[in-house]
PDB file of N, CA, C and O in Angstrom:
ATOM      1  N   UNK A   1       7.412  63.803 -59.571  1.00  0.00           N
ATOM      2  CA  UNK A   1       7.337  62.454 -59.059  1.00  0.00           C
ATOM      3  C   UNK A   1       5.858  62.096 -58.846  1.00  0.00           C
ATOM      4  O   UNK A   1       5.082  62.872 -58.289  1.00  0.00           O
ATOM      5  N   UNK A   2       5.508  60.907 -59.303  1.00  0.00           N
ATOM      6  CA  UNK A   2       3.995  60.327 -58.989  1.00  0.00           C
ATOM      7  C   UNK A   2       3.891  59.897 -57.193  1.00  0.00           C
ATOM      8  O   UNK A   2       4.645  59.618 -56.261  1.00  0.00           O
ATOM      9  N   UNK A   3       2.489  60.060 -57.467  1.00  0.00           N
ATOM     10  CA  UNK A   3       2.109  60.646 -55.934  1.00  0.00           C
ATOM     11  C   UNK A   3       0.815  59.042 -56.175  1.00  0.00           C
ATOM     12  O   UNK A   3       0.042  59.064 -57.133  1.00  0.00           O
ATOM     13  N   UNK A   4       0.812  58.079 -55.380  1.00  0.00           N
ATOM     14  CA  UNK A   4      -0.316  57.094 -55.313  1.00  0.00           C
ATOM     15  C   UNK A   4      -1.240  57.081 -54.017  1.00  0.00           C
ATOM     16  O   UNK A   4      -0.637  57.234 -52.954  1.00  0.00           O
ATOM     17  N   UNK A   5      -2.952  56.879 -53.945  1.00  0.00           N
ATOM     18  CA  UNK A   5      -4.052  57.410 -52.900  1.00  0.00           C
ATOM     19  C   UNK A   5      -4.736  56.289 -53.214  1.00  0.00           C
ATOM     20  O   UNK A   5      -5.510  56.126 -54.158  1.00  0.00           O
ATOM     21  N   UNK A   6      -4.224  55.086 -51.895  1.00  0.00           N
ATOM     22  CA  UNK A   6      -4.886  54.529 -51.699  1.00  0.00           C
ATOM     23  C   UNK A   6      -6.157  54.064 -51.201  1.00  0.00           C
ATOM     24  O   UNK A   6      -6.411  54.932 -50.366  1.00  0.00           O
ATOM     25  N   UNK A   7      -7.156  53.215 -51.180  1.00  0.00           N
ATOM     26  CA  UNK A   7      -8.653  53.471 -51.403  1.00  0.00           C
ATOM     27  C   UNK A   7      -9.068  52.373 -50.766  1.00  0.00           C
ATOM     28  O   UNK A   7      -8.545  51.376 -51.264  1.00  0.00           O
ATOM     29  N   UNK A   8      -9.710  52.154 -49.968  1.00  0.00           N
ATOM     30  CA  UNK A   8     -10.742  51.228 -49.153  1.00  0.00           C
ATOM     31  C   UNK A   8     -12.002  51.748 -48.897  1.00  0.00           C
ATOM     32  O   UNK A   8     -12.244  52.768 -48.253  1.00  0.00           O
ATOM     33  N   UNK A   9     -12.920  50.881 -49.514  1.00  0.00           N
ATOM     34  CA  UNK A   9     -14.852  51.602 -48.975  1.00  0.00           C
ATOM     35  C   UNK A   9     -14.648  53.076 -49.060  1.00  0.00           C
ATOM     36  O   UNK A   9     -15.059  53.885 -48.228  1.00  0.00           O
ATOM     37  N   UNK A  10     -14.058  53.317 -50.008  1.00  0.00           N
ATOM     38  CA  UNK A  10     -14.067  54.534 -50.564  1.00  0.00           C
ATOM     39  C   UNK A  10     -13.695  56.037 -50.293  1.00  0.00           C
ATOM     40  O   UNK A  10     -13.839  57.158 -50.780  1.00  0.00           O
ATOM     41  N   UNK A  11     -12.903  55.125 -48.797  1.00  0.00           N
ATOM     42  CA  UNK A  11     -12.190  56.278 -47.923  1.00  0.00           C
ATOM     43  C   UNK A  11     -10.758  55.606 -48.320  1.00  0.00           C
ATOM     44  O   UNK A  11     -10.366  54.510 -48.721  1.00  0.00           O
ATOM     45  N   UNK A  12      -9.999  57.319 -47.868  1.00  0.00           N
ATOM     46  CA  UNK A  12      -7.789  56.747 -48.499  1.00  0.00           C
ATOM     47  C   UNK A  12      -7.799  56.536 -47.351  1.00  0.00           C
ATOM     48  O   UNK A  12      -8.281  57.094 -46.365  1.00  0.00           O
ATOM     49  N   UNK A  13      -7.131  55.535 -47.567  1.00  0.00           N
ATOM     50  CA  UNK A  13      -6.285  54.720 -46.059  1.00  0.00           C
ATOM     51  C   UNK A  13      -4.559  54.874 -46.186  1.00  0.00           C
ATOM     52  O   UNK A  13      -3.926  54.617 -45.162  1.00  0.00           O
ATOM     53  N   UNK A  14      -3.877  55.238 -47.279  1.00  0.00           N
ATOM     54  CA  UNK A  14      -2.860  55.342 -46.962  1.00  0.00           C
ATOM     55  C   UNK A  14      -2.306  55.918 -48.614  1.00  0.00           C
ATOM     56  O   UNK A  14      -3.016  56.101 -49.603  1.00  0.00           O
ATOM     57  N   UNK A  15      -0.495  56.152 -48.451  1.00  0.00           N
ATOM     58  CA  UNK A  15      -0.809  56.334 -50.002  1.00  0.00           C
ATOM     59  C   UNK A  15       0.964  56.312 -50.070  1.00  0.00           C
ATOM     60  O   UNK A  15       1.654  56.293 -49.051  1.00  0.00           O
ATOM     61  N   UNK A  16       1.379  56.317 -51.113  1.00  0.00           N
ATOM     62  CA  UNK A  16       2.973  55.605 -51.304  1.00  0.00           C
ATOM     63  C   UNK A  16       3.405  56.728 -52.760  1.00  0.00           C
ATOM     64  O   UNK A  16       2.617  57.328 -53.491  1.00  0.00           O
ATOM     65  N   UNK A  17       4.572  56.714 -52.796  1.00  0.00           N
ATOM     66  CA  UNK A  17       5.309  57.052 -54.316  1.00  0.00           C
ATOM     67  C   UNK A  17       5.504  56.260 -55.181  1.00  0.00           C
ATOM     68  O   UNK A  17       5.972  56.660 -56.247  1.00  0.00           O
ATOM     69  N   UNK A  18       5.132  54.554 -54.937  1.00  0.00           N
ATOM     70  CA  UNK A  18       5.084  53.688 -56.252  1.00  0.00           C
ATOM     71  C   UNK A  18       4.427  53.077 -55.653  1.00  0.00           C
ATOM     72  O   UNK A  18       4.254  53.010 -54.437  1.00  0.00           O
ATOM     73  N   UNK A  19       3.754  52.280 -56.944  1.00  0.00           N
ATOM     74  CA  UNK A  19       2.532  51.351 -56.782  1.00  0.00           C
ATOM     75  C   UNK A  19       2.597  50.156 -55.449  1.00  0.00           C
ATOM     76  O   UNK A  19       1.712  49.906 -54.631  1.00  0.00           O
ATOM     77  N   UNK A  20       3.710  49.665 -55.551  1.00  0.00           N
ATOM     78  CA  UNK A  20       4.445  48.502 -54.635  1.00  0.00           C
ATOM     79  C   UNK A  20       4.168  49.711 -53.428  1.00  0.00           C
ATOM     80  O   UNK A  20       3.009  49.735 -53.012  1.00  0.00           O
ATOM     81  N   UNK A  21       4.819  50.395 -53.019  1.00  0.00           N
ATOM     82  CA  UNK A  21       4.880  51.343 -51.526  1.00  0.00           C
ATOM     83  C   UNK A  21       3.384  51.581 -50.963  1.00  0.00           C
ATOM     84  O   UNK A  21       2.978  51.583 -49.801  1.00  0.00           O
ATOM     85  N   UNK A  22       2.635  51.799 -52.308  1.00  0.00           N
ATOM     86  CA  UNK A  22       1.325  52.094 -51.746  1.00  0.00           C
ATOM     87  C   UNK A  22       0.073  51.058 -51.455  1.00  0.00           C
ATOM     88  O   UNK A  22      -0.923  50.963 -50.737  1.00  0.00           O
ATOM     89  N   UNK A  23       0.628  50.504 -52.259  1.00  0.00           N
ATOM     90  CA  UNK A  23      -0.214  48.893 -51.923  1.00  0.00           C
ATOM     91  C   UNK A  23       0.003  48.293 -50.406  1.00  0.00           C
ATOM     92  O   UNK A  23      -1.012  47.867 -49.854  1.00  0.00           O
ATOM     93  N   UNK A  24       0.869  48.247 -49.909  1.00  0.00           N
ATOM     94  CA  UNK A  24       1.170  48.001 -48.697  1.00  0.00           C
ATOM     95  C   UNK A  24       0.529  48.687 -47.505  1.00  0.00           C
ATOM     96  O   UNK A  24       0.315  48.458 -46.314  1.00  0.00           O
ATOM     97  N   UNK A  25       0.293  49.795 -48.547  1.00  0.00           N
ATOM     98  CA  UNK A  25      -0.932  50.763 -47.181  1.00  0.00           C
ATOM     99  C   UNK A  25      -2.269  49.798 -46.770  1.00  0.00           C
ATOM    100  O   UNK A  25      -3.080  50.150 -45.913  1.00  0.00           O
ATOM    101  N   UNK A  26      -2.352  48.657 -47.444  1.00  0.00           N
ATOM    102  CA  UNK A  26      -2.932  47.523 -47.213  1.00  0.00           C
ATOM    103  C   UNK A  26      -3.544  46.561 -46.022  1.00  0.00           C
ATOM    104  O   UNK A  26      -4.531  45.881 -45.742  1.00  0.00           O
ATOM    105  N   UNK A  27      -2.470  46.915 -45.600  1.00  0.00           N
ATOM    106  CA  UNK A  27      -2.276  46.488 -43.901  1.00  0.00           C
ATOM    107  C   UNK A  27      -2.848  46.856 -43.165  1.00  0.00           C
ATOM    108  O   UNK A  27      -2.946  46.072 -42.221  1.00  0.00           O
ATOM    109  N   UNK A  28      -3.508  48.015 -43.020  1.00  0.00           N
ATOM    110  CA  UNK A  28      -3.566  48.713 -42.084  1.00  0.00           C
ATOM    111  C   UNK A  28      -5.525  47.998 -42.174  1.00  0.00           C
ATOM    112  O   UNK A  28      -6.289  48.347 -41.274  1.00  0.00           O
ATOM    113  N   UNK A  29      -5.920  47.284 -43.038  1.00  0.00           N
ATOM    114  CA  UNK A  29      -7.122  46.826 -43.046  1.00  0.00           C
ATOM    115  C   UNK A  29      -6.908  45.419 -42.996  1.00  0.00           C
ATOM    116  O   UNK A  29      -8.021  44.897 -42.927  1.00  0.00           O
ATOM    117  N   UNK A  30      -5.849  44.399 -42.998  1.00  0.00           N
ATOM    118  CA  UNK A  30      -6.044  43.431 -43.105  1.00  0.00           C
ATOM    119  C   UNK A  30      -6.858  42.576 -42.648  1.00  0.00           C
ATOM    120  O   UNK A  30      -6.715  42.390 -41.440  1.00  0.00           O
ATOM    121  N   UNK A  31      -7.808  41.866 -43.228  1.00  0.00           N
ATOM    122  CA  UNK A  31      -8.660  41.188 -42.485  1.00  0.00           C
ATOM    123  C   UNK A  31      -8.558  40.044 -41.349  1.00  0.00           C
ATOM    124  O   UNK A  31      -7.459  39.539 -41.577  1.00  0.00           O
ATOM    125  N   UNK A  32      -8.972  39.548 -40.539  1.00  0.00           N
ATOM    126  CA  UNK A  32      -8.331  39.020 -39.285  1.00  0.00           C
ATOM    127  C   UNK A  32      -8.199  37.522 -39.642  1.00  0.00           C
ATOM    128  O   UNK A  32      -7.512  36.795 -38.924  1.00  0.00           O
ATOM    129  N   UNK A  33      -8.829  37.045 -40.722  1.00  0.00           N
ATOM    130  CA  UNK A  33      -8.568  35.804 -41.290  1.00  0.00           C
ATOM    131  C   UNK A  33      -7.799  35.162 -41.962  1.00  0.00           C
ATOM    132  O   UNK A  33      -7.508  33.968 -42.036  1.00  0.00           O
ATOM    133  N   UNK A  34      -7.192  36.923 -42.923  1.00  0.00           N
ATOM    134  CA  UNK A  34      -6.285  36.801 -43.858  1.00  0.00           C
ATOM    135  C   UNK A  34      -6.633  36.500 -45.310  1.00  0.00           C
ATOM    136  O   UNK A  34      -5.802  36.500 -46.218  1.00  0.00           O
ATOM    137  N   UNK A  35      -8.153  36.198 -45.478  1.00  0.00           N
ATOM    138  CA  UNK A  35      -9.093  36.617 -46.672  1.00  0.00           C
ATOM    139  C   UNK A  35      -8.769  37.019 -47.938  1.00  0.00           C
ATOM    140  O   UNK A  35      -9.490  36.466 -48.768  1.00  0.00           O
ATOM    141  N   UNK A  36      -7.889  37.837 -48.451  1.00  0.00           N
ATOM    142  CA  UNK A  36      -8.131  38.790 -48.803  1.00  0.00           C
ATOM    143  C   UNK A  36      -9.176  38.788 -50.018  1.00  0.00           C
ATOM    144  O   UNK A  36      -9.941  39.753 -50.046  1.00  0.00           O
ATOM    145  N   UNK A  37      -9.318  37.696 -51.156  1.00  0.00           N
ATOM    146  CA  UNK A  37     -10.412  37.692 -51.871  1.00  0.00           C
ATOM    147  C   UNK A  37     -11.657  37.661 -51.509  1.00  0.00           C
ATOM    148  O   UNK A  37     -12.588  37.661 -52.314  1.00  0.00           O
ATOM    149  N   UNK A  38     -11.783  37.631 -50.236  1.00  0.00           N
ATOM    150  CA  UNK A  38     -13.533  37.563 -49.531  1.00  0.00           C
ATOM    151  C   UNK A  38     -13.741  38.945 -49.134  1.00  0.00           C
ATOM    152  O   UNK A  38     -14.700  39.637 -49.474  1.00  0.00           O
ATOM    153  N   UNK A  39     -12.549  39.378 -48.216  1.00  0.00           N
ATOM    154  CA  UNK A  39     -12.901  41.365 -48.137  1.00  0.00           C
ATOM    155  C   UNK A  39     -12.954  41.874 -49.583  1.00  0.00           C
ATOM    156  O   UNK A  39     -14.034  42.374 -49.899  1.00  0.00           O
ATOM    157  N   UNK A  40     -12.037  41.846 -50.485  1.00  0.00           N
ATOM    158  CA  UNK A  40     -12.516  42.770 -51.416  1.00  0.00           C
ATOM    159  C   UNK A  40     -13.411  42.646 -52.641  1.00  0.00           C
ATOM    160  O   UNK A  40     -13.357  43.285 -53.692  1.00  0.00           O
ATOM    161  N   UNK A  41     -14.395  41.509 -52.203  1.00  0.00           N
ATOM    162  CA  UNK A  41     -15.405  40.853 -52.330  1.00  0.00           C
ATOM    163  C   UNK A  41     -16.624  41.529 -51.670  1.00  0.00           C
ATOM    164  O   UNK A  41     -17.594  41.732 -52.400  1.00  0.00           O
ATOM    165  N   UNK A  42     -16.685  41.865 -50.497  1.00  0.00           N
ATOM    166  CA  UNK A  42     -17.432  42.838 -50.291  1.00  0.00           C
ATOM    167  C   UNK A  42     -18.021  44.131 -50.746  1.00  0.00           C
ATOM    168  O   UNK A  42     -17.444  45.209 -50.883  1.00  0.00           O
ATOM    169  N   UNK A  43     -19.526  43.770 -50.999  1.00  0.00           N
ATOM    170  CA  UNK A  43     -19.928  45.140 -51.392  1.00  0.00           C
ATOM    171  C   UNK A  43     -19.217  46.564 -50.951  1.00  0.00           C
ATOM    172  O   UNK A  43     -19.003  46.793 -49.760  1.00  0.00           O
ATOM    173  N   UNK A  44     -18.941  47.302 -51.762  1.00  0.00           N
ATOM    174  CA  UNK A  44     -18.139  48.435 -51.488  1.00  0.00           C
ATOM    175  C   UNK A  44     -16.496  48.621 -50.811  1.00  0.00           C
ATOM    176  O   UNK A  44     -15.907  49.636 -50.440  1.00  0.00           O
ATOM    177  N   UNK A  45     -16.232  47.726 -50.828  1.00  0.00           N
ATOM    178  CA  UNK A  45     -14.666  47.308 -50.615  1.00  0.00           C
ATOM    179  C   UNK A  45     -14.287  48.400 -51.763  1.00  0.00           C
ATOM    180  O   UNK A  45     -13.985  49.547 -51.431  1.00  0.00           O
ATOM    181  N   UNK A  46     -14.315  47.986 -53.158  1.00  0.00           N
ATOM    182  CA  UNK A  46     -14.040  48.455 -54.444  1.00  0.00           C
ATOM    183  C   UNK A  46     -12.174  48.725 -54.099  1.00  0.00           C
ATOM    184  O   UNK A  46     -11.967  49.898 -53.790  1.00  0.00           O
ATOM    185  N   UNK A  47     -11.396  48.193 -54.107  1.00  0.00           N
ATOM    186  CA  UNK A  47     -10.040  48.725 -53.347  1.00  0.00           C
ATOM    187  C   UNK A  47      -9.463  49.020 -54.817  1.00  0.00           C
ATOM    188  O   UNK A  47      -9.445  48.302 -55.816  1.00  0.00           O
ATOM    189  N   UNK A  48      -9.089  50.068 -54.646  1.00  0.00           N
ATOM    190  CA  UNK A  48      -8.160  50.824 -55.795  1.00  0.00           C
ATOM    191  C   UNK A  48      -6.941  51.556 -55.048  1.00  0.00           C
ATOM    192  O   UNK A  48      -6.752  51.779 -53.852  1.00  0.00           O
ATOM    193  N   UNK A  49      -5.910  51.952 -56.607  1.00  0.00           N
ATOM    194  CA  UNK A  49      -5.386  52.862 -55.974  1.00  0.00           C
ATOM    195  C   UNK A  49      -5.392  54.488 -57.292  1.00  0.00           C
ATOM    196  O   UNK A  49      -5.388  54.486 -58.523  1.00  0.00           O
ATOM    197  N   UNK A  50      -5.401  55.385 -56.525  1.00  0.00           N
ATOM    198  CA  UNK A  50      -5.158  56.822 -57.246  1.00  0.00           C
ATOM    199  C   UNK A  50      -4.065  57.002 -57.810  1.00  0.00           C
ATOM    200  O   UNK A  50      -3.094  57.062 -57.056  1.00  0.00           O
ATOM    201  N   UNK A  51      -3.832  57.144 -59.217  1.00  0.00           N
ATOM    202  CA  UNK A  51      -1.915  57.947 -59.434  1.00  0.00           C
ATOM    203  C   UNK A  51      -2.357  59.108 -59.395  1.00  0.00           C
ATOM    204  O   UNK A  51      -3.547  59.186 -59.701  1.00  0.00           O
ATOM    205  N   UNK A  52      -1.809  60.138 -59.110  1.00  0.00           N
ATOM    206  CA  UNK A  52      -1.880  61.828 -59.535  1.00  0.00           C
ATOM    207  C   UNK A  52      -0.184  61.773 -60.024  1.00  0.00           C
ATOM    208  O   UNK A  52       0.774  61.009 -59.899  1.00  0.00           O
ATOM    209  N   UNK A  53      -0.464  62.955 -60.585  1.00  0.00           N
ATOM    210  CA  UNK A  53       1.266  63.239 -61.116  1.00  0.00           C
ATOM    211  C   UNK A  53       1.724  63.804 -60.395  1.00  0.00           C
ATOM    212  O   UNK A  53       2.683  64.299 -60.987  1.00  0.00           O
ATOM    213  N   UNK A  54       1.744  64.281 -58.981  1.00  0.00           N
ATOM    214  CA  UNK A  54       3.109  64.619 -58.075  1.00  0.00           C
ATOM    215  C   UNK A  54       1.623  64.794 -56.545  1.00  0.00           C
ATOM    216  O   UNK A  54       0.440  65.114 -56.425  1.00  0.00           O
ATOM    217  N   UNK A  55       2.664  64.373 -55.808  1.00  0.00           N
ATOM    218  CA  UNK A  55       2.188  65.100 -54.493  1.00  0.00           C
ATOM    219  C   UNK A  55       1.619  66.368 -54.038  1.00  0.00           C
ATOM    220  O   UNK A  55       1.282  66.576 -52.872  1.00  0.00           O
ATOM    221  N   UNK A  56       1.531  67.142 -54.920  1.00  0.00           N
ATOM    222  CA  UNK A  56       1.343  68.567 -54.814  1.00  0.00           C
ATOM    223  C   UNK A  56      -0.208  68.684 -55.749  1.00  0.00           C
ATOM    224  O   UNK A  56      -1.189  69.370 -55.462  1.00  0.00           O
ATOM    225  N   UNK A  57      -0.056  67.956 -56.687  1.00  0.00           N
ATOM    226  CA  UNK A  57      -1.104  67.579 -58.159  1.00  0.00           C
ATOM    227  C   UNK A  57      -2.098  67.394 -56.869  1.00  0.00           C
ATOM    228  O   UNK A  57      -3.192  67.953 -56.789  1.00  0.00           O
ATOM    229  N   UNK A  58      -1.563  66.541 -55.892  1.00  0.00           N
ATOM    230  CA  UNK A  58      -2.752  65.510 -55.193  1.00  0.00           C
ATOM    231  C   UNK A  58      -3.516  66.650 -54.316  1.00  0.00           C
ATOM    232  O   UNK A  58      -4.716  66.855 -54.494  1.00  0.00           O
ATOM    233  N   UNK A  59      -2.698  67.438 -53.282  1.00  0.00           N
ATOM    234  CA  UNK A  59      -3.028  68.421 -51.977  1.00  0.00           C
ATOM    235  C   UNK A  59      -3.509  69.898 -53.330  1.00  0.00           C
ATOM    236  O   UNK A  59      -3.868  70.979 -52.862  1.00  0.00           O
ATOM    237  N   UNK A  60      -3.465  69.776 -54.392  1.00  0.00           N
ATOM    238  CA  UNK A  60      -4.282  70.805 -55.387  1.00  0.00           C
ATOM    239  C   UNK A  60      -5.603  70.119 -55.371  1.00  0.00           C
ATOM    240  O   UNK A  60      -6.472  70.774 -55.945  1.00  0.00           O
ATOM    241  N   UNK A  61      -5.948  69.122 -54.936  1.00  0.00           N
ATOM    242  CA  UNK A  61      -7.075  68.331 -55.434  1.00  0.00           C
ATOM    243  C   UNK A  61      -7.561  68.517 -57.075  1.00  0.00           C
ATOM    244  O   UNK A  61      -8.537  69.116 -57.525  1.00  0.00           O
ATOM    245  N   UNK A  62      -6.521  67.787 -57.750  1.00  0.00           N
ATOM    246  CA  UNK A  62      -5.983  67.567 -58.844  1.00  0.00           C
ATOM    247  C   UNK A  62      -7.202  66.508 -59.127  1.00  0.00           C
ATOM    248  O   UNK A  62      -7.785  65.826 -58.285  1.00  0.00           O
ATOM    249  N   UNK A  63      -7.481  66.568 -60.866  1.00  0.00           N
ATOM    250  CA  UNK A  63      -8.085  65.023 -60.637  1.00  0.00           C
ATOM    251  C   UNK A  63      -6.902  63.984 -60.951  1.00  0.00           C
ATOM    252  O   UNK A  63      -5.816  64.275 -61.454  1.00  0.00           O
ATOM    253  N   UNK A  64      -7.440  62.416 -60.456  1.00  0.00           N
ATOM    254  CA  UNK A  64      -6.192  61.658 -60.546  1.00  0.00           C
ATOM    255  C   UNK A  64      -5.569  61.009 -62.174  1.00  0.00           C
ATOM    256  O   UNK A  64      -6.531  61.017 -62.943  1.00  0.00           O
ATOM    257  N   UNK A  65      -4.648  60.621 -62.693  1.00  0.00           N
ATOM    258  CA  UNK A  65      -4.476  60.547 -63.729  1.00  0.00           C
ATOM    259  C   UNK A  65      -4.838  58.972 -64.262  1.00  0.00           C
ATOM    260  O   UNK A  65      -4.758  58.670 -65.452  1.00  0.00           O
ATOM    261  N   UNK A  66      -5.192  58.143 -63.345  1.00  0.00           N
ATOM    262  CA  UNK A  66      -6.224  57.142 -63.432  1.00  0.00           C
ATOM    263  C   UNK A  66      -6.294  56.521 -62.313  1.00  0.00           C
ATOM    264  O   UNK A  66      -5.725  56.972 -61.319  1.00  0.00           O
ATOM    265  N   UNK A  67      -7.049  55.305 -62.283  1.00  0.00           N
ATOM    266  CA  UNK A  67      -7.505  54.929 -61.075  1.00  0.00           C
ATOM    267  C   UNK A  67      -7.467  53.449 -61.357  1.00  0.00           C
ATOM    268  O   UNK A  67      -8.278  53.035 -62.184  1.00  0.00           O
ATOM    269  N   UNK A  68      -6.670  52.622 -60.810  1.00  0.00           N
ATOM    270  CA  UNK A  68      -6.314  51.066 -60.491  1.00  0.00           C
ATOM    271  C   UNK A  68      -6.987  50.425 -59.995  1.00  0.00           C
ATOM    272  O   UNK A  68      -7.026  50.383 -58.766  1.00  0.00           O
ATOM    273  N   UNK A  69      -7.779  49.674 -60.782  1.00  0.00           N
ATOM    274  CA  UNK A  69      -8.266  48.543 -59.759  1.00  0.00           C
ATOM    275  C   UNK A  69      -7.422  47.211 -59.028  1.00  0.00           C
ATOM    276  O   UNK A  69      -6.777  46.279 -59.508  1.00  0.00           O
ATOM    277  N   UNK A  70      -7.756  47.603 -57.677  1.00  0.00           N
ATOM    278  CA  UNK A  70      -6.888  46.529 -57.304  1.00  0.00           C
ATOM    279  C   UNK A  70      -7.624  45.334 -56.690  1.00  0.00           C
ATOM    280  O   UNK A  70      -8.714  45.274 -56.121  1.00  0.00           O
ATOM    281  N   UNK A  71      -6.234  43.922 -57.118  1.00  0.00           N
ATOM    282  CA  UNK A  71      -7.157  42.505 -57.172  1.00  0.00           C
ATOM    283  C   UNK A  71      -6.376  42.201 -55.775  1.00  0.00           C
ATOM    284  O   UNK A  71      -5.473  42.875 -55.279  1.00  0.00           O
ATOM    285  N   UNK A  72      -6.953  41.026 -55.282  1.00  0.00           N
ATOM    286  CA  UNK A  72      -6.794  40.668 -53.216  1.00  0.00           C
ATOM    287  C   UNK A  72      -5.267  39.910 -54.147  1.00  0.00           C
ATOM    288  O   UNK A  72      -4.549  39.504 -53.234  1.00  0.00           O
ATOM    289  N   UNK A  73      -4.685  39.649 -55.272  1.00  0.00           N
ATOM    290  CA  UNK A  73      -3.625  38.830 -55.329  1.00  0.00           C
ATOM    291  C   UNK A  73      -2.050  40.331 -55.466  1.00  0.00           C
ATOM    292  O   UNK A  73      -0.833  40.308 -55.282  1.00  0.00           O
ATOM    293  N   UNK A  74      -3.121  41.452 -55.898  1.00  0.00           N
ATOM    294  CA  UNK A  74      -1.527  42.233 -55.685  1.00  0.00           C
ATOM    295  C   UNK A  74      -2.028  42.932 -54.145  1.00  0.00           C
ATOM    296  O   UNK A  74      -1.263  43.826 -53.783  1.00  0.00           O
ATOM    297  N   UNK A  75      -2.838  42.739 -53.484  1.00  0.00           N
ATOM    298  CA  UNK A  75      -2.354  43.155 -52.169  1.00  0.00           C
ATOM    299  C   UNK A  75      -1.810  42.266 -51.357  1.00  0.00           C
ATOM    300  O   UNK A  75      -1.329  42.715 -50.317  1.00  0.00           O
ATOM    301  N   UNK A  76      -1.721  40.509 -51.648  1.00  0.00           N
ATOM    302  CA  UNK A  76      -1.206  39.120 -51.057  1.00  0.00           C
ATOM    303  C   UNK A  76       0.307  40.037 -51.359  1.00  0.00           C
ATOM    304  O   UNK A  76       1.066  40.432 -50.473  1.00  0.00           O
ATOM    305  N   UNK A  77       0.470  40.219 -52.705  1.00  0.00           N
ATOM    306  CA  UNK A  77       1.751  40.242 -53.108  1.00  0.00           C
ATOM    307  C   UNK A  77       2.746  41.002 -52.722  1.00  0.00           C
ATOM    308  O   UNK A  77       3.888  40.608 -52.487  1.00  0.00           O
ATOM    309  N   UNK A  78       2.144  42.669 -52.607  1.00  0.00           N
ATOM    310  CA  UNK A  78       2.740  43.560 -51.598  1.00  0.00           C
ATOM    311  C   UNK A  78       2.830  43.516 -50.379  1.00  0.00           C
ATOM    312  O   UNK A  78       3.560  44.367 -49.871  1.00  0.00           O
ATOM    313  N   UNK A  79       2.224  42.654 -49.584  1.00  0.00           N
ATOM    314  CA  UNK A  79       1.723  42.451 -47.798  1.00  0.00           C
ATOM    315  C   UNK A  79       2.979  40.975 -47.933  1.00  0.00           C
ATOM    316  O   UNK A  79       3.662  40.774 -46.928  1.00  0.00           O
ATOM    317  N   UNK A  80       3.183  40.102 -49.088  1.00  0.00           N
ATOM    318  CA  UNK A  80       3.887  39.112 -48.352  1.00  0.00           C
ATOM    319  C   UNK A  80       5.505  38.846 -47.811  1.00  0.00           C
ATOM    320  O   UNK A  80       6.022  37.815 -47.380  1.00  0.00           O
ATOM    321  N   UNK A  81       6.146  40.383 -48.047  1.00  0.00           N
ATOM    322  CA  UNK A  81       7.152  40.278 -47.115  1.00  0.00           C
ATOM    323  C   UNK A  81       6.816  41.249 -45.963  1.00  0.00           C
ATOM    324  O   UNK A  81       7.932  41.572 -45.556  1.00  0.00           O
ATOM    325  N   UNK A  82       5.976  41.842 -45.273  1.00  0.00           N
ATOM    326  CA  UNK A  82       5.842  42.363 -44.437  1.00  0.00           C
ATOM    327  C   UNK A  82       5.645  41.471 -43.099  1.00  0.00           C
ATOM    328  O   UNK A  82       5.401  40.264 -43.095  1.00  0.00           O
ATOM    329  N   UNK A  83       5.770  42.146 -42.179  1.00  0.00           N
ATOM    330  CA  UNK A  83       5.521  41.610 -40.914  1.00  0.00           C
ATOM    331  C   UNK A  83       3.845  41.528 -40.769  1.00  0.00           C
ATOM    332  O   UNK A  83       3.049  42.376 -41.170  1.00  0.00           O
ATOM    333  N   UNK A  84       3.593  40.485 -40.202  1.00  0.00           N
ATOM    334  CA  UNK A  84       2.101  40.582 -39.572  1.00  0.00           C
ATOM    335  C   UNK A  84       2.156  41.265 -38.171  1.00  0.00           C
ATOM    336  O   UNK A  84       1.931  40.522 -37.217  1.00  0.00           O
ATOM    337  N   UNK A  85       2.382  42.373 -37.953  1.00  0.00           N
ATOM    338  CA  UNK A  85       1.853  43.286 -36.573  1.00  0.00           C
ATOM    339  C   UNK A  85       0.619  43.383 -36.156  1.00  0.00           C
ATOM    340  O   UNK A  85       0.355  44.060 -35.162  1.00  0.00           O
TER     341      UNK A  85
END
């Protein structure tokens, strides 16, 4: 099973078993304006996410099997049925 390592300023902030699950690790930075094309607009934002091929690939410190760039419209997209907490 694919294993996804999500990426903010170049530290993982969270990480999911599909792209949708892990994108949502999103939240946990949301900006207080609700922005999101202006944060990841920021120098060094760079927000991606990691696939590795299993969870285990990942805690081997595996390298990842590519690396996603992600745009502020698929983190709108994964964040917009969530709750704002």
């Amino acid at each position: 099973m694919q294993f996804f390592e999500v990426v903010w300023h170049g530290d993982g902030i969270g990480d999911g078993a599909d792209l949708e699950e892990a994108l949502q690790a999103y939240a946990v930075v949301r900006p207080d304006d609700g922005d999101w094309a202006a944060a990841c607009a920021v120098p060094g934002a760079d927000p991606c996410v990691r696939r590795y091929a299993s969870f285990e690939a990942f805690l081997d410190n595996a390298d990842a099997l590519e690396t996603i760039p992600v745009t502020a419209a698929m983190i709108e997209s994964a964040l917009a049925d969530l709750p704002l907490a």
